[in-house]
DRENDO-1510 file (C-alpha; in Angstrom, 1 decimal, always signed):
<recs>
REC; n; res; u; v; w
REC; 1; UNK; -2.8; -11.8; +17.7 .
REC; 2; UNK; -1.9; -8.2; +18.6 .
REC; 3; UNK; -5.5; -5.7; +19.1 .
REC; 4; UNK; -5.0; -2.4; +18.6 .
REC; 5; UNK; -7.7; +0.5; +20.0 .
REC; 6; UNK; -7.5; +2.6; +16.7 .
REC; 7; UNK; -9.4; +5.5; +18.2 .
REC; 8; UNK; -7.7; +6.0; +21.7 .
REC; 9; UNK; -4.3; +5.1; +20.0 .
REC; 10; UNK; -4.9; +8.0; +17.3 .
REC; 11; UNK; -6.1; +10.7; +19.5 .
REC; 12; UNK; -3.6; +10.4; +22.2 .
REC; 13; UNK; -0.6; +10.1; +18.9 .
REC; 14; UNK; -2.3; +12.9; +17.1 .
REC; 15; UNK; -1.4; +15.2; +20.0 .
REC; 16; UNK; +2.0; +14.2; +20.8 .
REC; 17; UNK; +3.0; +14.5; +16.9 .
REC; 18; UNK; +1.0; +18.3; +16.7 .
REC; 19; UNK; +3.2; +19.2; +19.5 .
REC; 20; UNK; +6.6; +18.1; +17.8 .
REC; 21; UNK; +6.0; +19.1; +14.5 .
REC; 22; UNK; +4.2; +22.7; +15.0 .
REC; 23; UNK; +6.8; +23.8; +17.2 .
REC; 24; UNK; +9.9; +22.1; +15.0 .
REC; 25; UNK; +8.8; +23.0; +11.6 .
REC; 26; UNK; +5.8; +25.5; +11.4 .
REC; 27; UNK; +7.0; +27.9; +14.1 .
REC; 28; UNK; +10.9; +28.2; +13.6 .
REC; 29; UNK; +11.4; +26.5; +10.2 .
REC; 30; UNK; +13.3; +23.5; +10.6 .
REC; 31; UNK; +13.3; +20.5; +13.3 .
REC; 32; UNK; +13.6; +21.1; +16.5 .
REC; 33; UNK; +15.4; +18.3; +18.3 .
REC; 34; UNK; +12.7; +15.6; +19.8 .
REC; 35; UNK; +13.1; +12.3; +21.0 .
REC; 36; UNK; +12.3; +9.2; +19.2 .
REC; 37; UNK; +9.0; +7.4; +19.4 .
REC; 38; UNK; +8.8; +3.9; +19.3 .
REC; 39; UNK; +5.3; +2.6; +19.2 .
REC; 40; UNK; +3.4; +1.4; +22.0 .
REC; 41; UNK; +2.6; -2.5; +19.4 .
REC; 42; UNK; +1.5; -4.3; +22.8 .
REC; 43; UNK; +4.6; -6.6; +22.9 .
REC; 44; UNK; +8.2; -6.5; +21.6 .
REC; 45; UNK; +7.5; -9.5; +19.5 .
REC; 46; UNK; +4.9; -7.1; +16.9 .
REC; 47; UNK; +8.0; -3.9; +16.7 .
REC; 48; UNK; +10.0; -3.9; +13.6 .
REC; 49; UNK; +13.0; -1.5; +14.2 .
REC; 50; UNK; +15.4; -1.2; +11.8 .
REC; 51; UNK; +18.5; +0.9; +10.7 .
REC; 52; UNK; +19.7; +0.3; +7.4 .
REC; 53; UNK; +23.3; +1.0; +6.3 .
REC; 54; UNK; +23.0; +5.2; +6.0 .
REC; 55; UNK; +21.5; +5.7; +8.8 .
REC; 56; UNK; +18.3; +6.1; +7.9 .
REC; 57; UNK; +15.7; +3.9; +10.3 .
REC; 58; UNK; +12.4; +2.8; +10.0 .
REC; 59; UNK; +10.0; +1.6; +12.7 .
REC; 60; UNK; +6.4; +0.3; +13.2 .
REC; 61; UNK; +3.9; -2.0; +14.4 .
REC; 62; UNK; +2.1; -5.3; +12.6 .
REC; 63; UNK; -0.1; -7.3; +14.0 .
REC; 64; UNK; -2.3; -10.7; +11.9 .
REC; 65; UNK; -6.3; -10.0; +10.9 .
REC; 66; UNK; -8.5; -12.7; +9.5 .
REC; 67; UNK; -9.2; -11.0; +6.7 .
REC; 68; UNK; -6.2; -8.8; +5.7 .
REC; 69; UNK; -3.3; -10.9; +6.6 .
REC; 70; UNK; -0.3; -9.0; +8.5 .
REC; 71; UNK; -1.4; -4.9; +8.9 .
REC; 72; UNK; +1.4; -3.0; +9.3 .
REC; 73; UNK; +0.6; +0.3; +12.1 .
REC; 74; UNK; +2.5; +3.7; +12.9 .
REC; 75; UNK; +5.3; +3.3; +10.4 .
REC; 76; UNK; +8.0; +5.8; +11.3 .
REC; 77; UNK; +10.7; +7.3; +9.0 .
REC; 78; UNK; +13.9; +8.5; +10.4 .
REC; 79; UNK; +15.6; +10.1; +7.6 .
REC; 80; UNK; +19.9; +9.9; +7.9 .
REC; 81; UNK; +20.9; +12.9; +10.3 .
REC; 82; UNK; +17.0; +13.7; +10.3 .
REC; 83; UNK; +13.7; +14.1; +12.5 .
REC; 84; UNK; +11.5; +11.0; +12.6 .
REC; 85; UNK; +7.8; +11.9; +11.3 .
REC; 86; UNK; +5.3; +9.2; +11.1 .
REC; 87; UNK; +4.2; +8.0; +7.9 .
REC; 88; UNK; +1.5; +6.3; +7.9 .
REC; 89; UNK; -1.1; +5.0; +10.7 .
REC; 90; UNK; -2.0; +1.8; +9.0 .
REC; 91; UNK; -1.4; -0.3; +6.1 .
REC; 92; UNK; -3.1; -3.1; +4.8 .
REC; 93; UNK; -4.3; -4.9; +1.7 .
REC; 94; UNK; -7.9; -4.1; +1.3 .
REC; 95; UNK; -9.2; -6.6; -1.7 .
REC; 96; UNK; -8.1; -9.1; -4.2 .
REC; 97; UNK; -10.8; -8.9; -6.7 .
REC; 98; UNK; -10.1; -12.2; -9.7 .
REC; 99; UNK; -12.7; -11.5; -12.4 .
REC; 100; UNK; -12.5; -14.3; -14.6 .
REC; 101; UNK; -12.3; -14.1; -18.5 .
REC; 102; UNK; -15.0; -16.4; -19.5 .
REC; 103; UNK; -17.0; -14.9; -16.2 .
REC; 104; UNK; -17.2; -18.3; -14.6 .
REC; 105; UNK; -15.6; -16.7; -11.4 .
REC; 106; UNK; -15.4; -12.9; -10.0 .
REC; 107; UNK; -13.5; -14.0; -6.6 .
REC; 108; UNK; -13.0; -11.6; -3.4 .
REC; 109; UNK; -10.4; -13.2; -1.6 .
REC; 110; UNK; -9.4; -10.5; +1.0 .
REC; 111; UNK; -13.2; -10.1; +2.7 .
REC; 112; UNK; -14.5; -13.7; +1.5 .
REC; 113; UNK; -11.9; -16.0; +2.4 .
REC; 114; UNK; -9.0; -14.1; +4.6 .
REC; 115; UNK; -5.3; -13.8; +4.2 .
REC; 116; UNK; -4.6; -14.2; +7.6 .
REC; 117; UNK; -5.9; -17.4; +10.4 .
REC; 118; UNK; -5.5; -21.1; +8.4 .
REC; 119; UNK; -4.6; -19.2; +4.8 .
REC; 120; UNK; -1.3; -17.2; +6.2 .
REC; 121; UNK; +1.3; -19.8; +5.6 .
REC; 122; UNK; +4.5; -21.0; +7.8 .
REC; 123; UNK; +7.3; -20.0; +6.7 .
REC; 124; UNK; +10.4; -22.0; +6.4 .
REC; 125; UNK; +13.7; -20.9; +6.8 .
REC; 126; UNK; +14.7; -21.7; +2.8 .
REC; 127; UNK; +11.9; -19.0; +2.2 .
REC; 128; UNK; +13.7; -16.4; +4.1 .
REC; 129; UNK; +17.4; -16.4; +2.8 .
REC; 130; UNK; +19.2; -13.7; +4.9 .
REC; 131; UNK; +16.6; -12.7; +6.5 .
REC; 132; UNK; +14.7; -13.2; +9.8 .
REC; 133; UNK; +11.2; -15.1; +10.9 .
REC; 134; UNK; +8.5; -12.9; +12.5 .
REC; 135; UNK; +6.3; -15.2; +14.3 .
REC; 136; UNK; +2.8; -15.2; +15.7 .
REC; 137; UNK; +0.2; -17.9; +17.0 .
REC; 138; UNK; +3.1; -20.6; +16.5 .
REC; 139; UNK; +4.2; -19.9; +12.9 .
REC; 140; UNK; +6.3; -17.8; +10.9 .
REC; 141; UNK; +4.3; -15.4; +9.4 .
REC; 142; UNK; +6.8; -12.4; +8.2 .
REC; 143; UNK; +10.0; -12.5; +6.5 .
REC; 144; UNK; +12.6; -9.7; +7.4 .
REC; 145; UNK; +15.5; -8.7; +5.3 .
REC; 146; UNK; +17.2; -5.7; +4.6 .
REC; 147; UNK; +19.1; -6.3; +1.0 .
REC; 148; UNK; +20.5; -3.2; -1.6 .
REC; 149; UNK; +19.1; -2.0; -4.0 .
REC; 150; UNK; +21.6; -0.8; -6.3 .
REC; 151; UNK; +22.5; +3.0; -6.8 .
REC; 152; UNK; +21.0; +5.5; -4.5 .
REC; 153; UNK; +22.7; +8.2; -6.7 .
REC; 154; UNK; +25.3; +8.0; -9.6 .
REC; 155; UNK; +27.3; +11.8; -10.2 .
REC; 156; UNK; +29.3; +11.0; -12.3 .
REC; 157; UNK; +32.5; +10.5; -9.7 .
REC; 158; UNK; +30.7; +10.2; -6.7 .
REC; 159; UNK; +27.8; +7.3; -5.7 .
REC; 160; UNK; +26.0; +6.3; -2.9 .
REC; 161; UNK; +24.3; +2.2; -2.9 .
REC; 162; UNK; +20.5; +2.6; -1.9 .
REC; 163; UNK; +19.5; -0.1; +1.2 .
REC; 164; UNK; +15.6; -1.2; +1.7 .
REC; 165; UNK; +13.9; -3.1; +4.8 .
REC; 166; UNK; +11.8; -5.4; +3.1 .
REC; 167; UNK; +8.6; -7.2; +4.7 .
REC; 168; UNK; +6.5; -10.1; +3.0 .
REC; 169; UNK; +4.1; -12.9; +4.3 .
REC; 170; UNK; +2.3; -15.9; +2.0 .
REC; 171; UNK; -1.6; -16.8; +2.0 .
REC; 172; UNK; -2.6; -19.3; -0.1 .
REC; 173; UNK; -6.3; -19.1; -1.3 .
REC; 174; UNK; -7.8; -21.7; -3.6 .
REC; 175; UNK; -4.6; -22.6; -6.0 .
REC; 176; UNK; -2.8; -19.5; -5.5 .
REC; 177; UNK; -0.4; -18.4; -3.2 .
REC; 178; UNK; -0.5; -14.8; -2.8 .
REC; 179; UNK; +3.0; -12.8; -1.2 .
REC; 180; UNK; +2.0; -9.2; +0.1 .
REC; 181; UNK; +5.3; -7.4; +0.1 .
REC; 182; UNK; +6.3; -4.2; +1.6 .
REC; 183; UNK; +9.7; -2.1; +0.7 .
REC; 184; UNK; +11.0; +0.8; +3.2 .
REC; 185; UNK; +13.8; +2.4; +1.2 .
REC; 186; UNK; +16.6; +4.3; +3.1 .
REC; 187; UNK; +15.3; +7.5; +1.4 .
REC; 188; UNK; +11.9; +7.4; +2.7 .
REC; 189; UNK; +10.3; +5.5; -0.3 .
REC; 190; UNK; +7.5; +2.9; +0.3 .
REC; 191; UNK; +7.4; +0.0; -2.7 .
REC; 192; UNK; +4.2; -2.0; -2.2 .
REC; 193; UNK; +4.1; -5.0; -4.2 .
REC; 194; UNK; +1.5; -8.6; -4.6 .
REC; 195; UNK; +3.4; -11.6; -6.0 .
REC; 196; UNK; +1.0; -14.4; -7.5 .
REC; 197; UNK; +2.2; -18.3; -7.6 .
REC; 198; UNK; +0.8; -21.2; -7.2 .
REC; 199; UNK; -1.1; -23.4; -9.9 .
REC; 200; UNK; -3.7; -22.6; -12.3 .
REC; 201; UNK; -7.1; -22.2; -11.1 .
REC; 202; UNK; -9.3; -22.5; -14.0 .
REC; 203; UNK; -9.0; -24.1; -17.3 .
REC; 204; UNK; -10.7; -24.2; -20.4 .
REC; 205; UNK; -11.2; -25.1; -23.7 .
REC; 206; UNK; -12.6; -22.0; -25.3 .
REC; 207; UNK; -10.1; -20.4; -27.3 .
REC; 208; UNK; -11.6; -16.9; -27.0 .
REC; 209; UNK; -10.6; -17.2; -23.0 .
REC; 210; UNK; -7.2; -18.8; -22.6 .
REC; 211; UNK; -4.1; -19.2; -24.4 .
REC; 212; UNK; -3.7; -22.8; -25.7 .
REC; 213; UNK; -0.7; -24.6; -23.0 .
REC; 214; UNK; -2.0; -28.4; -23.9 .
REC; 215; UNK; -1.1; -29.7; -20.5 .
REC; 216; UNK; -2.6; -33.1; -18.9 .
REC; 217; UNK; -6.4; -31.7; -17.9 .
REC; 218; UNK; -5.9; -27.9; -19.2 .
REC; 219; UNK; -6.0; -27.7; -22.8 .
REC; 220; UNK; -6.2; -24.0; -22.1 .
REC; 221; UNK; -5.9; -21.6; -18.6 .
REC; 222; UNK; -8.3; -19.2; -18.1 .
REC; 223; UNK; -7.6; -15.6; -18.4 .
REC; 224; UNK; -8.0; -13.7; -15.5 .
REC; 225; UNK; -7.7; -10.2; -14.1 .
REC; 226; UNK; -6.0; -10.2; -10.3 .
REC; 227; UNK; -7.1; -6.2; -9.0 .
REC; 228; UNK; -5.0; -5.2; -5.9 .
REC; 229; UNK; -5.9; -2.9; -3.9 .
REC; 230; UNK; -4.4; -1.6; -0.9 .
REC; 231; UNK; -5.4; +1.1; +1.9 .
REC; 232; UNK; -3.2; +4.0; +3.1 .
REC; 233; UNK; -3.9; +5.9; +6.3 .
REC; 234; UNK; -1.2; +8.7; +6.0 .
REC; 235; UNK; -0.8; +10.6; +9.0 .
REC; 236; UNK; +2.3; +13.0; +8.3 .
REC; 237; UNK; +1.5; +16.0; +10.9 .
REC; 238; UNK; -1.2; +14.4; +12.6 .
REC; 239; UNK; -5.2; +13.0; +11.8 .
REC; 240; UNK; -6.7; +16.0; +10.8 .
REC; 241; UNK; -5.3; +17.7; +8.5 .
REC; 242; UNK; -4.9; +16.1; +5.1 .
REC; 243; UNK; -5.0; +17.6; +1.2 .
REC; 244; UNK; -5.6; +15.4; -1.9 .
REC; 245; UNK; -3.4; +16.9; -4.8 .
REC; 246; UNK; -4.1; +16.1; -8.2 .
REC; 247; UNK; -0.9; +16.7; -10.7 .
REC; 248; UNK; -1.7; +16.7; -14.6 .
REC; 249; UNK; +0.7; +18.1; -17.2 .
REC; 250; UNK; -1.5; +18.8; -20.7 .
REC; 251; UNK; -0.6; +18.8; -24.6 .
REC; 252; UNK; +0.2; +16.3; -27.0 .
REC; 253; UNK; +3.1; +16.0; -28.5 .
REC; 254; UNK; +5.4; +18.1; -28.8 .
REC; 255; UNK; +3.6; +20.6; -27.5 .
REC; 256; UNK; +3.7; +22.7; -24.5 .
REC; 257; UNK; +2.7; +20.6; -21.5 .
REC; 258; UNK; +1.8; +23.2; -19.0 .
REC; 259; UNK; +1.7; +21.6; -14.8 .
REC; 260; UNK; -2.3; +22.0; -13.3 .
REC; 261; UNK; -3.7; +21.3; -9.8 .
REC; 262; UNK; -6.6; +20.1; -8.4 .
REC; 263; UNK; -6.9; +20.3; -4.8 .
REC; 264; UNK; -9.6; +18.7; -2.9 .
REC; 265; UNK; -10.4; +18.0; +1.0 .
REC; 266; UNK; -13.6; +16.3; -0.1 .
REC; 267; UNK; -13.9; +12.6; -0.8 .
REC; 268; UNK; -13.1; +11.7; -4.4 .
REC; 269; UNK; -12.2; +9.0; -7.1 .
REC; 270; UNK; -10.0; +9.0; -9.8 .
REC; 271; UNK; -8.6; +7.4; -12.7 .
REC; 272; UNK; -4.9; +7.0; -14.0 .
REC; 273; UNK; -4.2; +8.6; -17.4 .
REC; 274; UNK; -1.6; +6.9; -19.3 .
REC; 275; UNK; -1.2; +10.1; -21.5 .
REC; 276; UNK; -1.3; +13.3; -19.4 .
REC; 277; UNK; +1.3; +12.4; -16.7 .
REC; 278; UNK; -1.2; +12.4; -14.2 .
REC; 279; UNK; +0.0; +11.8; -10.3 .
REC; 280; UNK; -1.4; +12.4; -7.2 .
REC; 281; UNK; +0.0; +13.3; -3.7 .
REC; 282; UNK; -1.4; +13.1; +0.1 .
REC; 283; UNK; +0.0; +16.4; +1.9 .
REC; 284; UNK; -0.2; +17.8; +5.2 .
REC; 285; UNK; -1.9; +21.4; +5.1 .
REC; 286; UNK; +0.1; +23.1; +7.8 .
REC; 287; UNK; +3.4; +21.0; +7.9 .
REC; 288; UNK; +6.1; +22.2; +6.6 .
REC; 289; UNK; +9.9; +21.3; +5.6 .
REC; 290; UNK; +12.6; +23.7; +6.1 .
REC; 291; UNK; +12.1; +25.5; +2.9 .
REC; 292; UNK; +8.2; +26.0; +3.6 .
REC; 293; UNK; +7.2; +24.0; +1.4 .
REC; 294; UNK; +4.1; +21.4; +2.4 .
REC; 295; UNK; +5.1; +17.8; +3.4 .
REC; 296; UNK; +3.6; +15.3; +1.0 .
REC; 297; UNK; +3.9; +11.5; -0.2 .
REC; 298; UNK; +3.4; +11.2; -3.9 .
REC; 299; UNK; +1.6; +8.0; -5.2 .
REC; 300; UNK; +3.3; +6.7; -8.7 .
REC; 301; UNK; +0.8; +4.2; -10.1 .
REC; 302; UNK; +1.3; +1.5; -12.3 .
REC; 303; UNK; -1.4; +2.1; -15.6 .
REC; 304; UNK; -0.1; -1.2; -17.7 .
REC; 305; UNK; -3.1; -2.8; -17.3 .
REC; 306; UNK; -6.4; -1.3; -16.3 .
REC; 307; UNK; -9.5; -2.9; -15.5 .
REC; 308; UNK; -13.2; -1.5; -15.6 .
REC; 309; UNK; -15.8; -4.0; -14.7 .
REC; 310; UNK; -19.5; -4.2; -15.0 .
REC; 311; UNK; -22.2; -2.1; -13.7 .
REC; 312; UNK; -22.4; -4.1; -10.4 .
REC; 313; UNK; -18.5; -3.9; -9.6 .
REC; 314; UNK; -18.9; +0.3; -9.5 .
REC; 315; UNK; -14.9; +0.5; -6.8 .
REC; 316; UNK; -13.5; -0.7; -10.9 .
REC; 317; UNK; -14.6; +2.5; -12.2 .
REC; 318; UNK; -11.9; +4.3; -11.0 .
REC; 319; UNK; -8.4; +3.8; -9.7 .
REC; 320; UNK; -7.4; +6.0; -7.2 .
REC; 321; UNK; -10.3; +7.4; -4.1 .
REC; 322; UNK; -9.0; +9.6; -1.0 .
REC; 323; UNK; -12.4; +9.0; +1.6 .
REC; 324; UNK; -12.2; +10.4; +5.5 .
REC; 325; UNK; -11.4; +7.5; +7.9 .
REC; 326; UNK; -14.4; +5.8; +8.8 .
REC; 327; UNK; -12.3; +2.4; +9.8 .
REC; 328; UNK; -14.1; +2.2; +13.0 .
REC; 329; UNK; -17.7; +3.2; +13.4 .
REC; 330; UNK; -19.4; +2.6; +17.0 .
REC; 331; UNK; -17.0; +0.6; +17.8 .
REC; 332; UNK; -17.2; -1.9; +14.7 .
REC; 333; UNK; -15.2; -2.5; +11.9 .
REC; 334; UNK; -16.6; -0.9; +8.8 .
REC; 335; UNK; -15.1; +1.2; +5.7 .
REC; 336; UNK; -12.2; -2.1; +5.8 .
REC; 337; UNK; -12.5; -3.6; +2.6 .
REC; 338; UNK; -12.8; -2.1; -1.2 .
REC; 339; UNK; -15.9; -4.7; -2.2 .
REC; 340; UNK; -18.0; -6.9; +0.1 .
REC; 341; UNK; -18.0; -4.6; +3.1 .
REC; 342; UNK; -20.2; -5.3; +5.9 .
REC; 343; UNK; -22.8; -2.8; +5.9 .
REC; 344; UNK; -23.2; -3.8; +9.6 .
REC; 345; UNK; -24.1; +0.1; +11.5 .
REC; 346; UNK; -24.8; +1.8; +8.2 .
REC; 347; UNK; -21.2; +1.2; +6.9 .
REC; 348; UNK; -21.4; +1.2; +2.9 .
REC; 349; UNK; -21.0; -1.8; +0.6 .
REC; 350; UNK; -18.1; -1.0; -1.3 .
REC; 351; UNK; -15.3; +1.5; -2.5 .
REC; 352; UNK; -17.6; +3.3; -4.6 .
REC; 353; UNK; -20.1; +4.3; -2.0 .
REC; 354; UNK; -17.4; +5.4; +0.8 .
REC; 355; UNK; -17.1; +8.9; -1.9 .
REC; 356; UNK; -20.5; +10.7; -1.5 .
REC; 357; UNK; -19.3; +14.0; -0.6 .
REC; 358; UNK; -18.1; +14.7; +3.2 .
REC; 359; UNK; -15.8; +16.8; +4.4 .
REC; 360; UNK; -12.3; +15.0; +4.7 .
REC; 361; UNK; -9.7; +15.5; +7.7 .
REC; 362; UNK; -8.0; +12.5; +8.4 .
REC; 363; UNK; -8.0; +11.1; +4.7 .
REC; 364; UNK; -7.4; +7.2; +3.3 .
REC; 365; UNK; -5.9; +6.8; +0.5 .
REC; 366; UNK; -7.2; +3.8; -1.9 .
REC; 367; UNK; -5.3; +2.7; -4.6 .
REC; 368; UNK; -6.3; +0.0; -7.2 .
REC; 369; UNK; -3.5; -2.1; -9.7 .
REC; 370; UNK; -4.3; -4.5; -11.6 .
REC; 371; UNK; -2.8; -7.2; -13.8 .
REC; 372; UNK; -4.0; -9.5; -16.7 .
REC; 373; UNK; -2.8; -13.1; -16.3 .
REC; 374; UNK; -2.8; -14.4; -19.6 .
REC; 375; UNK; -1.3; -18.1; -19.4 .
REC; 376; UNK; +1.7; -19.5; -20.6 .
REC; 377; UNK; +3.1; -22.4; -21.2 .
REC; 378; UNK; +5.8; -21.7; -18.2 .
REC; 379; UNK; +2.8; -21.4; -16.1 .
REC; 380; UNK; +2.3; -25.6; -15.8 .
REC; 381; UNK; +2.7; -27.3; -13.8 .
REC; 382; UNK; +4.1; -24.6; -11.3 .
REC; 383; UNK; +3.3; -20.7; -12.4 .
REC; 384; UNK; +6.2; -18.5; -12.2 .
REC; 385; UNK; +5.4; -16.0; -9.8 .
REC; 386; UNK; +4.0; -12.1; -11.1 .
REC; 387; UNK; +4.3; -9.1; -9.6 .
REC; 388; UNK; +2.7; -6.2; -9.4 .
REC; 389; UNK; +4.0; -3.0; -7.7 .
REC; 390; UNK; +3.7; +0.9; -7.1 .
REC; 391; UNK; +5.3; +3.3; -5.1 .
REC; 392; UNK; +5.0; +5.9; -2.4 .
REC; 393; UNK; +7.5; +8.5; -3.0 .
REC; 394; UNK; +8.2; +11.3; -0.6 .
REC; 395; UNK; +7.4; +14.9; -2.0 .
REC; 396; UNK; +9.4; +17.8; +0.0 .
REC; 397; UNK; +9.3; +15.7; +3.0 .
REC; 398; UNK; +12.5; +16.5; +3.4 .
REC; 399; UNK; +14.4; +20.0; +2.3 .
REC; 400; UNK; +17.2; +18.6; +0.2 .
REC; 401; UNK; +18.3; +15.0; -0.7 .
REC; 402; UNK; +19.6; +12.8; +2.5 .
REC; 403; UNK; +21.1; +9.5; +1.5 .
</recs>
């Protein structure tokens, strides 16, 4: 397993990206030619490095946790005929939280049983069609594949086909096999997405908590609530200087639906709102594109299904929290997981408790899907695999379009 320092490795990145960027972007405009960075990942065996079809390139680090399964670090975008800005310091999946219907389970898979160690799977070939086998400890753990993704753009006579790297790994927990996916799209775009298979878990025979499938042993399957959460360390010009933006348009109707903001470099939590357009971006205060404009990633939820638990789960009260990065606290892991933290060298509990006012510099973002698995009769005696999925869309990252 690849070890990372995340301090040292942040200071010493923080100050080579400060130097590219302010002199490239702030100072004359646009980008300055710099040469690429390829992440230091400890061994050629833990770099992904790819160029898809337009040019556009994408490269980064991953490495295998216990807990979180494969962590993906120092993701680098490379737009076509562009200057290479890192995206995001790390990504990982921070909790799979199953609440059952009938409350006979409220399961924590991420911090109480691991996606990575004996529950990350080895992958076979067959399960990687096209693709490649990343391995680690013995086994193939990721599957690589670039693939397209249909149109880019469609102008009327003129087209461009969109490419995407795309990234997954299996855990099985309990009856479930969960696939954490990642999508780098040739335009910048980041698609996270959680695919569910397996078998059914749970089954009953109250009809007020599953839908009736009358298969041998399961009159009925439990309905159940799979929340996904994942956490987001952007780091666009550097750790320390990150925004929060809140995006709302009001009105009902047909009425006017004027555009407000709500900035914020204090920690905070958020819900989606399925009827005020509401969208949120992560921004670099002093980065700029070449039309001046602040470099941002947007976040475009998914608000089908929403979740709010009881008074003991509080992280379900909200959807969406931006917290400073408190990863790594005297040298020990602690703000890691959205529920069942350690509280281990004063390191709050859960999600909830990271927001209690400070100052934010070098800001996380959280962000919380969930889905309602109500099940079928397709789902016996192998479920068909769900999936869930948002995406991370680049906001003025980039002057003008670039596929």
């Amino acid at each position: 397993m690849l070890c990372i320092n995340l301090v040292k490795a942040k200071r010493i990145l923080s100050l080579l990206l400060l130097s590219v960027f302010v002199v490239g972007t702030v100072v004359l405009g646009r980008p300055a030619p710099a040469a690429a960075i390829t992440p230091n990942c400890g061994s050629t065996a833990f770099l992904i490095d790819t160029t898809l079809p337009n040019g556009a390139r994408w490269v980064m680090c991953w490495e295998e946790r216990r807990n979180e399964g494969i962590v993906l670090h120092e993701a680098y975008f490379t737009p076509r005929n562009g200057v290479q800005r890192l995206v995001l310091y790390r990504a990982s999946v921070s909790q799979i939280h199953v609440p059952y219907d009938n409350n006979g389970a409220r399961l924590h898979d991420v911090s109480d049983y691991g996606l990575g160690g004996a529950n990350l799977l080895d992958l076979t070939p067959a399960e990687c069609p096209g693709g490649a086998l990343l391995q680690n400890n013995g086994k193939d753990v990721i599957c690589r594949t670039v693939s397209g993704d249909g149109y880019a753009y469609k102008a009327y006579g003129t087209q461009k086909q969109a490419y995407a790297l795309s990234l997954f790994s299996v855990s099985g927990i309990g009856k479930y096999n969960y696939i954490p996916k990642w999508k780098f799209f040739d335009d910048g775009t980041i698609e996270p997405s959680m695919g569910a298979a397996g078998t059914l878990q749970f089954c009953t025979t109250d009809s007020r908590y599953g839908w009736h499938i009358n298969a041998p042993g399961c009159v009925r399957g439990t309905s159940h609530t799979h929340n996904y959460f994942r956490r987001l360390d952007f780091d666009m010009g550097g750790e320390a200087n990150d925004e929060f933006q809140q995006i709302d348009f009001g009105g009902v109707g047909t009425s006017y639906r004027p555009i407000t903001y709500g900035n914020t470099r204090t920690e905070t939590a958020r819900v989606v709102s399925q009827t005020g357009f509401r969208t949120w971006r992560i921004l670099d205060r002093y980065v700029r594109n070449a039309d001046g404009h602040p470099i941002s990633y947007e976040l475009d939820a998914e608000s089908s299904h929403t979740f709010r638990g009881p008074a003991y789960e509080p992280w379900t009260r909200n959807d969406v929290y931006f917290t400073e990065n408190r990863l790594v606290v005297n040298d020990t892991y602690c703000e890691q997981f959205v529920s069942h933290n350690p509280t281990r060298t004063g390191c709050a509990g859960n999600l909830a408790s990271f927001v209690n006012g400070q100052s934010v510099t070098d800001g996380v973002l959280w962000y919380g899907m969930s889905f309602h698995h109500l099940a079928r009769d397709e789902d016996h005696p192998r479920m068909s695999t769900h999936w869930s999925s948002f995406q991370l869309i680049p906001r003025d990252v980039t002057a003008n379009s670039i596929r």
